[in-house]
SEMIRO-505412 format. One line per field, with one value per atom (N, C-alpha, C): residue number from 1; x, y, z. Coordinates in steps of 0.05 Angstrom, whole numbers, plus 5000, padded with zeros to 4 digits. Each point is the difference from the previous one (the first is absolute). Example, Ala and Ser with C-alpha at 12.3 -4.5 7.8 and 13.67 -1.06 7.14 Angstrom:
k	(1	1	1	2	2	2)
u	(5264	4982	5018	4993	5016	4985)
v	(4886	5024	5024	5021	5024	5022)
w	(5156	5000	5000	4986	5001	5014)
# end
This chain:
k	(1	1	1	2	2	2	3	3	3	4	4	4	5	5	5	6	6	6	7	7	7	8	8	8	9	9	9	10	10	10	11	11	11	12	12	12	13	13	13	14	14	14	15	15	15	16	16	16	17	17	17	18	18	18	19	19	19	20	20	20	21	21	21	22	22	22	23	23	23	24	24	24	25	25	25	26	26	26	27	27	27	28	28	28	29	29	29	30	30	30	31	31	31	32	32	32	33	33	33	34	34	34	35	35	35	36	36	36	37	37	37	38	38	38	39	39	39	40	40	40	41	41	41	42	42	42	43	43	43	44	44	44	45	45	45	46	46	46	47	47	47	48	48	48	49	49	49	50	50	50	51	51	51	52	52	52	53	53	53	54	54	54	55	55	55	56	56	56	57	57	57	58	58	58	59	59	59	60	60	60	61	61	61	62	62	62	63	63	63	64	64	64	65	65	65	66	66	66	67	67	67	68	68	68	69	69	69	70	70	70	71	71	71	72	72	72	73	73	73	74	74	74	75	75	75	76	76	76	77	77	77	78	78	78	79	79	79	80	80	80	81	81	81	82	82	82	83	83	83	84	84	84	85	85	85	86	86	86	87	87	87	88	88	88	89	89	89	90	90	90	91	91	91	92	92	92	93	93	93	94	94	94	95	95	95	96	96	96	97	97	97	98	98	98	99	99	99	100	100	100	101	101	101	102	102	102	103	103	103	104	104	104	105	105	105	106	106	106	107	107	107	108	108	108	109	109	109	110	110	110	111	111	111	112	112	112	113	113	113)
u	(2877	4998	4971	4982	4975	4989	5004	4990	5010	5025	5002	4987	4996	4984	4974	4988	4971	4999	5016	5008	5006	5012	5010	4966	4988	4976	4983	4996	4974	5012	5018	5006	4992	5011	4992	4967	4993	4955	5004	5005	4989	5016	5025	5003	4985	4994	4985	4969	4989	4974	5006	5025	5012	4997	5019	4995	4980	4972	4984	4977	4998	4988	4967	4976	4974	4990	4995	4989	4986	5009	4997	4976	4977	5001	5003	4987	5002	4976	4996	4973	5006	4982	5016	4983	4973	4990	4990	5015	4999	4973	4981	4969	4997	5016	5011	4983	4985	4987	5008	4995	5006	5013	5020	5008	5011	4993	5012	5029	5018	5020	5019	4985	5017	5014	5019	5018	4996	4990	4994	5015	5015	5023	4975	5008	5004	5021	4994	5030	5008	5031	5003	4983	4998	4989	5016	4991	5017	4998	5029	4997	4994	4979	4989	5037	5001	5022	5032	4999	5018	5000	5022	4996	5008	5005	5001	4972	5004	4973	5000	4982	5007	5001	5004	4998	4982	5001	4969	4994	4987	4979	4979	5014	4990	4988	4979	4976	4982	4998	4971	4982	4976	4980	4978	5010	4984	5012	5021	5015	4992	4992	4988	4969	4992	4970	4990	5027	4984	5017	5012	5013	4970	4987	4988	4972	4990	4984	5004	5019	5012	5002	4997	5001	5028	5021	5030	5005	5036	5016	5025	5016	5028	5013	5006	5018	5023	5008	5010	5029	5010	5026	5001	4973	5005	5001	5001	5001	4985	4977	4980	4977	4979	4971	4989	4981	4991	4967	4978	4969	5004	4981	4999	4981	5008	4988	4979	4973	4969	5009	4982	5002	4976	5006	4978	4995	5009	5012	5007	4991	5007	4996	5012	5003	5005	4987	4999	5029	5017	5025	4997	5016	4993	4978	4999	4976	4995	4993	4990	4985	4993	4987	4974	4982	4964	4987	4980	4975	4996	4985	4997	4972	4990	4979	5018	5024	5017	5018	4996	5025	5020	5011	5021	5016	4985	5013	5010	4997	5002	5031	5008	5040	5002	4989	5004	5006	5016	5002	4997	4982	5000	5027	5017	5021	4992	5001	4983	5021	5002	5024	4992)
v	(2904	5024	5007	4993	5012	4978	4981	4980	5008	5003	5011	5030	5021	5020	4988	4978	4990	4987	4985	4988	5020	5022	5018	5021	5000	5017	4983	4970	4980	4999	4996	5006	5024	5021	5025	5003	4991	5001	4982	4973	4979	5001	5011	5015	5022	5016	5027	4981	4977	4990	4986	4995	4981	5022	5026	5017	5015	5007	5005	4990	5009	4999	5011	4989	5001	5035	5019	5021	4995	5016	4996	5024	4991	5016	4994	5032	4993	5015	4984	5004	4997	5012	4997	4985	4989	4977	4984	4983	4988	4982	4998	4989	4970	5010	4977	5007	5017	5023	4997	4993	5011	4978	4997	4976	4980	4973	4984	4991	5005	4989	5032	5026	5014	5007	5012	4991	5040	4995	5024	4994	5021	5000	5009	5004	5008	5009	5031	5013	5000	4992	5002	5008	4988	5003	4999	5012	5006	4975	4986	4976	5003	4994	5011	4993	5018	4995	5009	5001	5011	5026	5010	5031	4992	4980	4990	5000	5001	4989	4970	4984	4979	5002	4981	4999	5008	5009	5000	4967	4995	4978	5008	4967	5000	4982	4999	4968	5011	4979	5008	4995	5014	5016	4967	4982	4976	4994	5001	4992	5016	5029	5026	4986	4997	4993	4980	4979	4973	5013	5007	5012	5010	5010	5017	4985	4985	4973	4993	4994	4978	5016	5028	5024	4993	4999	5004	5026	5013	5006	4997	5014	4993	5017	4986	5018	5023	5015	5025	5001	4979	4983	4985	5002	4975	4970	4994	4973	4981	5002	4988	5015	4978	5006	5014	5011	5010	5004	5007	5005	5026	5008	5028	5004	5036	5006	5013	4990	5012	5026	5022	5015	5015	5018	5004	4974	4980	4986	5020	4996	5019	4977	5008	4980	5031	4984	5016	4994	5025	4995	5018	4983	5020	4991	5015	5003	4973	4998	4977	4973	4986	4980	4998	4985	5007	5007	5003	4985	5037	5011	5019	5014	4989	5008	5007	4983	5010	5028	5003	5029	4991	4976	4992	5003	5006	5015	5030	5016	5018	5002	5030	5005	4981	4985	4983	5019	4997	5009	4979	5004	4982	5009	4971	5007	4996	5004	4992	4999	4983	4999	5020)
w	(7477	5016	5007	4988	4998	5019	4996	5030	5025	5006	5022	5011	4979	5008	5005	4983	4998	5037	5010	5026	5028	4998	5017	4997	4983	4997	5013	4987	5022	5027	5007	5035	5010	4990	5012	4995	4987	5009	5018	4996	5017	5032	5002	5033	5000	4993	5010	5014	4985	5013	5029	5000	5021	5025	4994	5022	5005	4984	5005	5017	5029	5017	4999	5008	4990	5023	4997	5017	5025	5024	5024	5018	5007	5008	5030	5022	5032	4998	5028	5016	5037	5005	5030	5009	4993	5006	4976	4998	4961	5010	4981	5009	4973	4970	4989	4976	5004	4981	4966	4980	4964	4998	4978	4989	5019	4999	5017	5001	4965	5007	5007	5010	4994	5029	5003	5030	5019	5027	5008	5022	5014	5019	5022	5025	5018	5011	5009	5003	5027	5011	5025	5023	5022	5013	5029	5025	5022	5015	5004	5025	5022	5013	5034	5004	5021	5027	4984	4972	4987	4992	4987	4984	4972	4987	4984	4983	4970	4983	4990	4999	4994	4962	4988	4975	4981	4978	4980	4995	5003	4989	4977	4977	4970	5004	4991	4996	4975	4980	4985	5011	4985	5011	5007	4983	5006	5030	5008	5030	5018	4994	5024	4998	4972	5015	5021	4990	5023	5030	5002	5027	5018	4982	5002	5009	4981	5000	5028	5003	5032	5014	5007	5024	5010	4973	5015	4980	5009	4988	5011	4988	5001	5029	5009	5025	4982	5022	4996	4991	5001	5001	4981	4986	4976	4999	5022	5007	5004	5012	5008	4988	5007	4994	5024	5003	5025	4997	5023	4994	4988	4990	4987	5037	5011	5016	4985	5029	4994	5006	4978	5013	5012	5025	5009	5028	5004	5022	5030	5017	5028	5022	5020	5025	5016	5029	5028	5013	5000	5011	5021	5031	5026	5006	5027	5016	5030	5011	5020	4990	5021	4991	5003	5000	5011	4986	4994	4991	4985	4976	4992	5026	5019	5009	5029	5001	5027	4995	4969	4990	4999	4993	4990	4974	4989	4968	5009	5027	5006	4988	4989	5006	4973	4991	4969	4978	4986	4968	4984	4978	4971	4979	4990	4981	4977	4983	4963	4986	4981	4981	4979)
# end
């Protein structure tokens, strides 16, 4: 009798380690920051062209840094890799064609991410 309590007691520790999952945190831009093997989400994010959120995205912090390293991250969808956008980036949207000394930038707006 006492073995099987001894047996039914070592399972119940050794499943409780089984289902114990390691602490999560989120960041809305995970940079890969403090322990390397520890796992930082990114929390949903909005799919251009959808009203949908795409998924949280889990990576440890060693996997956000090189993302990071390589000027990618994760698309919004979870799926793909993507560039991380510069920010501070602007382009001349609008306006005519010709030379800045003809006033061709004239009626132009700058867009900036």
């Amino acid at each position: 009798m006492k073995i099987v309590f001894g047996l039914l007691a070592l399972m119940a520790v050794g499943g409780g380690a089984v289902l114990a999952q390691p602490a999560k945190t989120y960041s809305k831009n995970p940079t890969g920051e403090g322990d390397p093997a520890a796992i930082t989400c990114r929390p949903p994010m909005q799919i251009s062209s959808r009203r949908l959120l795409g998924p949280a995205v889990c990576k440890t912090n060693a996997e956000w840094a090189q993302y990071v390293k390589d000027g990618m991250t994760v698309s919004a969808d979870g799926r793909s890799d993507v560039p991380l956008k510069q920010s501070g980036s602007c382009q001349i949207v609008g306006g005519g064609g010709g030379s800045a000394s003809s006033g061709g930038g004239m009626g132009a707006t700058m867009k900036c991410d």
